[in-house]
Backbone as numpy.savetxt, mean C-alpha at the origin, in Angstrom:
# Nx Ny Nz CAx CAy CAz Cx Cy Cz
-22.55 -12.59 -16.70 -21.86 -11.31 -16.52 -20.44 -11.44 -17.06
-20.14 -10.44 -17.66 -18.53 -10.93 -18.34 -17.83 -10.64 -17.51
-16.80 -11.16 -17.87 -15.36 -11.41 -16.35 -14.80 -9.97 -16.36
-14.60 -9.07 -17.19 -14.06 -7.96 -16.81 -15.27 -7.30 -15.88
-16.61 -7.23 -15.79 -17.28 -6.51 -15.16 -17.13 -6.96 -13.78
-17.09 -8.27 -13.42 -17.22 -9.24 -11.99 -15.68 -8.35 -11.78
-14.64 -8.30 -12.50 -13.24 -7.76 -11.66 -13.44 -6.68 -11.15
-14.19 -5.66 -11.96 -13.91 -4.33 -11.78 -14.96 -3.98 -10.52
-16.42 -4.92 -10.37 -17.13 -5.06 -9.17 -16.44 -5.44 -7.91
-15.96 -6.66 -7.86 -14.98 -7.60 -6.68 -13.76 -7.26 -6.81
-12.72 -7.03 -7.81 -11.43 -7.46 -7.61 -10.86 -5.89 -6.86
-10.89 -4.72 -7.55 -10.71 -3.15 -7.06 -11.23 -3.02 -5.31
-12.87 -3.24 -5.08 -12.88 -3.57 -4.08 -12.53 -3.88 -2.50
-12.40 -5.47 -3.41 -11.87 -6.49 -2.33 -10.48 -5.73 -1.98
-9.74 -5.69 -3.13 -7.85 -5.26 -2.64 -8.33 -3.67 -2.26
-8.93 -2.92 -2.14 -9.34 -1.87 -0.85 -9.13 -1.79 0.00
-10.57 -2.81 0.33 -10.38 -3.83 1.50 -9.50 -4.43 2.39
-9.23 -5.39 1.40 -8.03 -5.65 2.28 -6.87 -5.25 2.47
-6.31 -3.89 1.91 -5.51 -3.78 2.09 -5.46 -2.59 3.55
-6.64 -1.40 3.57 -7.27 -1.44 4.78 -7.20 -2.22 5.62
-7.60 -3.51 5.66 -7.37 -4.50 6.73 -6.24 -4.89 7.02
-5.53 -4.49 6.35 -3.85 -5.44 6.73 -3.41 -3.80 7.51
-3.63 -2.53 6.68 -2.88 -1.25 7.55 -3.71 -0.76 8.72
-4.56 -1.78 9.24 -4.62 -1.77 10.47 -4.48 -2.74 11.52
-3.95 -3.74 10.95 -3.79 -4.90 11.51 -1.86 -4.64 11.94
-1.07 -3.66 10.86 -0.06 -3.83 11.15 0.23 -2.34 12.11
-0.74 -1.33 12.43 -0.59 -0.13 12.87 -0.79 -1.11 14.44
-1.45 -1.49 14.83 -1.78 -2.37 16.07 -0.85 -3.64 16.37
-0.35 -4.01 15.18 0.64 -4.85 15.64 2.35 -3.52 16.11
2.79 -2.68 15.49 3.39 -1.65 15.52 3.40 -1.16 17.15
2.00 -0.64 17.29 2.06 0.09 18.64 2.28 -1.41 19.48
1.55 -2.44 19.46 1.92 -3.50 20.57 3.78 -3.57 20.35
4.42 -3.62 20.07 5.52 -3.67 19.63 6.68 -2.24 19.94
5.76 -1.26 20.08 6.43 -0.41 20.28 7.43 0.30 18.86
7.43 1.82 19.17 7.92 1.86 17.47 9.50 2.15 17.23
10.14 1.31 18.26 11.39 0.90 17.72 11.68 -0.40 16.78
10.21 -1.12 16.54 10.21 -1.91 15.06 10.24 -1.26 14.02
10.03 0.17 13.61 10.42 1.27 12.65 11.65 0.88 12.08
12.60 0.74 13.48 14.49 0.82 12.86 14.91 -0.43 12.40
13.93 -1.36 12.41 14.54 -2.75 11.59 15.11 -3.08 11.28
16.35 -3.32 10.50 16.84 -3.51 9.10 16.32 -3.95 8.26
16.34 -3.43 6.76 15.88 -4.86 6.07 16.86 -5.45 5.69
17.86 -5.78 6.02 18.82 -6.36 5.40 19.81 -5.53 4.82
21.43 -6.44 4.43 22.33 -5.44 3.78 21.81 -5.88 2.02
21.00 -6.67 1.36 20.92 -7.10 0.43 19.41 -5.87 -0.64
18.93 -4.31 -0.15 18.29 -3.45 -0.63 19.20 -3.00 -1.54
17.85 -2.47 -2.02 17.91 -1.51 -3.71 19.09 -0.17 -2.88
19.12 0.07 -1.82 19.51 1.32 -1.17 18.57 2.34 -0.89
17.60 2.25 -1.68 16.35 3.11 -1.37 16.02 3.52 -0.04
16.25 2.62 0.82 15.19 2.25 2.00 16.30 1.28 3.02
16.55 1.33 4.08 16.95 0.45 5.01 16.25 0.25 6.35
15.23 0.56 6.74 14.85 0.32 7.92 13.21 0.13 7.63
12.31 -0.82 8.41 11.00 -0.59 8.60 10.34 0.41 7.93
10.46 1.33 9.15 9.56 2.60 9.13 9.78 3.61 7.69
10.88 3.32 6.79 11.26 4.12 5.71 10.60 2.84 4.52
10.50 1.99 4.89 9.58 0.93 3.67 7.96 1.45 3.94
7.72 1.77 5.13 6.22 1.93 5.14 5.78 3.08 4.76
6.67 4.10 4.79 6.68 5.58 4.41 6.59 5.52 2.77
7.16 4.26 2.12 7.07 4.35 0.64 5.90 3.60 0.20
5.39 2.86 1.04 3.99 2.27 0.30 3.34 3.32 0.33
2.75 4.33 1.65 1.87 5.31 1.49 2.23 6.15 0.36
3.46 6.49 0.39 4.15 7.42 -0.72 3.64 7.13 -2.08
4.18 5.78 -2.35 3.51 5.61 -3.85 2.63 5.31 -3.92
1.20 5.21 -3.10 -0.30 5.27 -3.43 -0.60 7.11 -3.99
0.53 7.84 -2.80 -0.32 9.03 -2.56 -0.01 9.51 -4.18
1.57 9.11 -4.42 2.17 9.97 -5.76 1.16 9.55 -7.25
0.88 8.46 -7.15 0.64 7.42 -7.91 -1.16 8.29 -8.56
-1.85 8.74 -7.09 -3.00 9.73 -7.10 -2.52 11.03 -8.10
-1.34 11.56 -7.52 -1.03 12.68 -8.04 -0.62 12.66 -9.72
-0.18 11.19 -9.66 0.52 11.64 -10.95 -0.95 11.22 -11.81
-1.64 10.15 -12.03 -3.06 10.58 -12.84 -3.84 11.69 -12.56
-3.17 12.73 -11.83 -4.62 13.73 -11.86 -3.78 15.08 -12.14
-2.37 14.79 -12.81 -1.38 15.81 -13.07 -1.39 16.50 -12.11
-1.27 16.59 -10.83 -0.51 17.00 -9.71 0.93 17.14 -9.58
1.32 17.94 -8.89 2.98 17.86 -8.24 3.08 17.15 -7.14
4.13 16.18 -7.08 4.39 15.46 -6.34 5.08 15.58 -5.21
4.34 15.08 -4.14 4.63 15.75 -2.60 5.83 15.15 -2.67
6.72 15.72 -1.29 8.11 15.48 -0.72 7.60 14.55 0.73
7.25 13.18 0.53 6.98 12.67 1.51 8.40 12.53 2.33
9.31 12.61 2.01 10.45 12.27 2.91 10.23 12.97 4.11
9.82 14.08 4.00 9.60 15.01 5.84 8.41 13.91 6.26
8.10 13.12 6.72 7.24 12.00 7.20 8.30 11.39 7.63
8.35 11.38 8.97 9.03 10.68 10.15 9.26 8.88 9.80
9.94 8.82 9.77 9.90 6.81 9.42 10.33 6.15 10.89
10.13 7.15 11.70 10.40 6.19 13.71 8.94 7.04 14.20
7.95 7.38 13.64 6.83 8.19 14.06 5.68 6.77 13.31
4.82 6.01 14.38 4.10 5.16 13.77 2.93 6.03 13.52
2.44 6.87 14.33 1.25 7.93 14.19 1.06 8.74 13.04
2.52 9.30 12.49 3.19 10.09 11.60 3.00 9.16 10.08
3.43 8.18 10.43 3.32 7.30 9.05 1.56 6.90 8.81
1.48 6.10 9.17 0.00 6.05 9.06 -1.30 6.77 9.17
-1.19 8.07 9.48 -1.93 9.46 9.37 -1.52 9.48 7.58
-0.17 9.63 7.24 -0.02 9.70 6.01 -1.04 8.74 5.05
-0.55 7.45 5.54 -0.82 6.42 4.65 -2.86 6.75 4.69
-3.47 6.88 5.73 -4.80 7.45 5.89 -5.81 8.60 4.45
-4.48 9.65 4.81 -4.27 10.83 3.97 -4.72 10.76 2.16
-3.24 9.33 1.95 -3.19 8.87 0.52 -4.87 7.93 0.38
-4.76 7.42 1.15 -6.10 6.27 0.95 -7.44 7.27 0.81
-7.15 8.52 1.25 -8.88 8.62 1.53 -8.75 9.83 -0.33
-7.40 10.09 -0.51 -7.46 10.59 -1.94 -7.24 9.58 -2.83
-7.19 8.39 -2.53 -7.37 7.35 -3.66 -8.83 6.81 -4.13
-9.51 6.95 -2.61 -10.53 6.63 -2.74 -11.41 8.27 -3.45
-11.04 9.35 -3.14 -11.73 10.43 -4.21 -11.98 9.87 -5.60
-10.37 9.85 -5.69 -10.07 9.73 -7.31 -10.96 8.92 -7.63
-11.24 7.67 -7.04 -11.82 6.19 -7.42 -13.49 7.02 -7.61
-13.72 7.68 -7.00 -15.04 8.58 -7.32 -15.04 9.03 -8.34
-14.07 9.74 -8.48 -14.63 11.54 -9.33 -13.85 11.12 -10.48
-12.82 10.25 -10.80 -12.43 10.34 -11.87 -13.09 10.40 -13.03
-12.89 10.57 -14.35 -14.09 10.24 -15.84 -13.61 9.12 -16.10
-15.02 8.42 -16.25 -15.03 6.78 -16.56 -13.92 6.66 -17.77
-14.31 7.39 -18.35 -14.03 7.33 -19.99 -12.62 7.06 -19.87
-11.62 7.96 -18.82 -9.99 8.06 -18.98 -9.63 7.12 -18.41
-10.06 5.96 -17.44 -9.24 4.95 -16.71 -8.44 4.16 -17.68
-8.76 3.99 -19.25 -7.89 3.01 -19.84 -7.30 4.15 -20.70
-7.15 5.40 -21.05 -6.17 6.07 -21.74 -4.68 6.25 -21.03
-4.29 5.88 -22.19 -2.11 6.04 -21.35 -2.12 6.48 -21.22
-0.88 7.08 -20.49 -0.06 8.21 -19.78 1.36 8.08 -19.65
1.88 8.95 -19.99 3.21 8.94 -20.13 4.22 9.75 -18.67
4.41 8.86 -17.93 5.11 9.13 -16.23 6.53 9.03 -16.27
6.89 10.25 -15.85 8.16 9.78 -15.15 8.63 9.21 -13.65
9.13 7.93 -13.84 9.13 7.55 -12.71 10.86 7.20 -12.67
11.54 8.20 -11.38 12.76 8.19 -11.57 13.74 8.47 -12.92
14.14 7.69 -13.41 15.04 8.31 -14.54 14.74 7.30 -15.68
13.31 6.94 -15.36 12.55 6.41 -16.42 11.47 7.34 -17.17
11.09 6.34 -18.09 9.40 7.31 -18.59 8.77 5.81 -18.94
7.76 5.85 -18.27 6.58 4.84 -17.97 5.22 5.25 -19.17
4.94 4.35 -19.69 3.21 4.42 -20.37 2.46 3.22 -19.25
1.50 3.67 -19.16 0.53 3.13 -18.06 -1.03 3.82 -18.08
-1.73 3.03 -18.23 -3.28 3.43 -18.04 -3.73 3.87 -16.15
-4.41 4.88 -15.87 -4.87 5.01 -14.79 -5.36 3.94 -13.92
-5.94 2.72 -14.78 -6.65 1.88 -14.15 -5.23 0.81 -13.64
-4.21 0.61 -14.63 -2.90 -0.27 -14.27 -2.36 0.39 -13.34
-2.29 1.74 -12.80 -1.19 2.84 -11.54 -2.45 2.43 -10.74
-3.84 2.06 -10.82 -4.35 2.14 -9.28 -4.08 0.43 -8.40
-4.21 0.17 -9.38 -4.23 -1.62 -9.57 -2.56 -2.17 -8.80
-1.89 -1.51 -9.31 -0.44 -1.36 -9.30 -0.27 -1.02 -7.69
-0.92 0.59 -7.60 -0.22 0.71 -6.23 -0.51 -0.30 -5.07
-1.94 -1.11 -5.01 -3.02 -1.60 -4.08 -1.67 -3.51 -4.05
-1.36 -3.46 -5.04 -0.67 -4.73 -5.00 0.60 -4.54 -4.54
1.49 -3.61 -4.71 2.64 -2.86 -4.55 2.34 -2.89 -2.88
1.65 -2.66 -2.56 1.48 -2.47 -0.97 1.47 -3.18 -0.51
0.86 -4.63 -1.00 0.34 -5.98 -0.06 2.07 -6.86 -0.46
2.99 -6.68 -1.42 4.30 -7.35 -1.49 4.77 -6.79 -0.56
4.56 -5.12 -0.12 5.74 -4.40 0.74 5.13 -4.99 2.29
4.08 -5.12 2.41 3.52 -6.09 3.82 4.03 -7.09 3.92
3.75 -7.56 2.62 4.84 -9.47 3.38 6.47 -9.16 3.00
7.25 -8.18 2.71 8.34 -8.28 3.20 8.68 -7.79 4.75
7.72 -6.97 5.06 7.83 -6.43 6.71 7.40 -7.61 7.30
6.66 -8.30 7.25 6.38 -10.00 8.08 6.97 -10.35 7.95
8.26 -10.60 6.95 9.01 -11.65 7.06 10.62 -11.11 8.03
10.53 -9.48 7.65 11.43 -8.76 9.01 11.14 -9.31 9.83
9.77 -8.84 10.46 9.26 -9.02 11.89 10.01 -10.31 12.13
8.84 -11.79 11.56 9.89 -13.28 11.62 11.00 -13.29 11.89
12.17 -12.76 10.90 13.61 -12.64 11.36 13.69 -12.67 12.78
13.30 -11.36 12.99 13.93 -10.54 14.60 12.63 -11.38 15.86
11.82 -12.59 15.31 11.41 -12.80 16.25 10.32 -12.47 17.13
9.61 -11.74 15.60 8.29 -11.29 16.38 7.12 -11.81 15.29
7.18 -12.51 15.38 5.81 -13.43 14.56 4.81 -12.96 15.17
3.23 -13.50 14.19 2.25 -12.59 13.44 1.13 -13.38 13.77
0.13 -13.06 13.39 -1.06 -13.79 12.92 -1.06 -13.46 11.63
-2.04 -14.53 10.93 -2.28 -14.75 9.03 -3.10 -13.18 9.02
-1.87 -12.71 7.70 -2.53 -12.00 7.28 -2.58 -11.94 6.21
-3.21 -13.37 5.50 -3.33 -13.52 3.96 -4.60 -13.17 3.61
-5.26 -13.05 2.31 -6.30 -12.55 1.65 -7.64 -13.25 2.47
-6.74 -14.79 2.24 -8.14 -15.94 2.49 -8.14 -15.95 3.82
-7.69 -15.68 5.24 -8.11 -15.13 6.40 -8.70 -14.11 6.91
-8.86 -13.08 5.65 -9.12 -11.57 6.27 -10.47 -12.03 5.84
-11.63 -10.48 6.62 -12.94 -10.60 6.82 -13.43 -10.26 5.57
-12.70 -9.87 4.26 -12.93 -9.66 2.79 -13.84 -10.28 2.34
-14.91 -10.12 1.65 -15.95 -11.31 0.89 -16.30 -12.65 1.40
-16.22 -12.15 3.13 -16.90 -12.92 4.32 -16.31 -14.04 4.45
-16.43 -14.69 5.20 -16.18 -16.59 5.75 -15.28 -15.78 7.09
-14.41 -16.94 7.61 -13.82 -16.66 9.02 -13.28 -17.96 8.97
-11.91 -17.50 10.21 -11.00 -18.68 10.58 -11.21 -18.95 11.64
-11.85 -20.24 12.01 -12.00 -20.75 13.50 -10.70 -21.50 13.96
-9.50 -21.61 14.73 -8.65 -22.40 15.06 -9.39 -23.42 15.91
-8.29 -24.38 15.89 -8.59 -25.90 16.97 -9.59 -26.53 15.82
């Protein structure tokens, strides 16, 4: 089987998957925690974009959901009215984007996943194939997870593994001891 077919079977997938598995692993770590882990900091060392938790998690859903919109020439929602101290609020969102990513991942035409597109993103203009913006957002999400673990760490609230090769993804399991 050639290696692009095994990716486009397993690799799209799996990062689904798991990334599902991690936004519910961190919605449950959240409520145990209570959602004054929202106001975090991330530090004085940000783009400025973003300074707290709950406004980093508001932008992963954000750029899955925009990311939908912008291959299917949509207008792009104003996620900012999405509460970033509302854990229910955020992740209803992030729900929202996933279950129209997963449309798209349906209904799109085979044929267009590798034709460019020309995006504006901020006070740029981007060329990008549909298949690189889906690929893009699913990885984009799992960096913005391990910088919120490594918040959490800071302030003292350590985790369980939530790396690829622990999750229930393409089976096996972690027995401790």
């Amino acid at each position: 089987m050639p290696i692009n077919l095994i990716l486009n079977n397993l690799g799209l997938d799996a990062l689904l998957e798991y990334t599902e598995w991690e936004r519910q692993l961190w919605l449950e770590r959240i409520r145990k925690h209570g959602s004054d882990v929202l106001k975090l900091s991330l530090g004085p060392n940000g783009d400025g974009r973003f300074t707290i938790v709950g406004e980093l998690i508001r932008h992963i859903f954000s750029a899955e959901k925009r990311y939908v919109e912008r291959i299917t020439g949509r207008s792009l929602t104003d996620t900012s009215l999405i509460p970033a101290d509302n854990v229910e609020a955020l992740f209803q969102s992030g729900q929202e984007s996933r279950n129209e990513l997963k449309d798209l991942l349906q209904t799109f035409p085979g044929q267009d996943w590798d034709k460019l597109q020309e995006l504006k993103l901020m006070n740029s203009t981007l060329t990008a194939s549909p298949k690189k913006l889906v690929v893009h957002a699913l990885i984009h999400e799992i960096r913005h997870w391990a910088q919120i673990g490594t918040i959490f760490r800071m302030n003292g609230l350590g985790g369980e593994f939530h790396d690829f090769l622990f999750s229930p993804v393409l089976g096996g399991e972690l027995r401790r001891g």
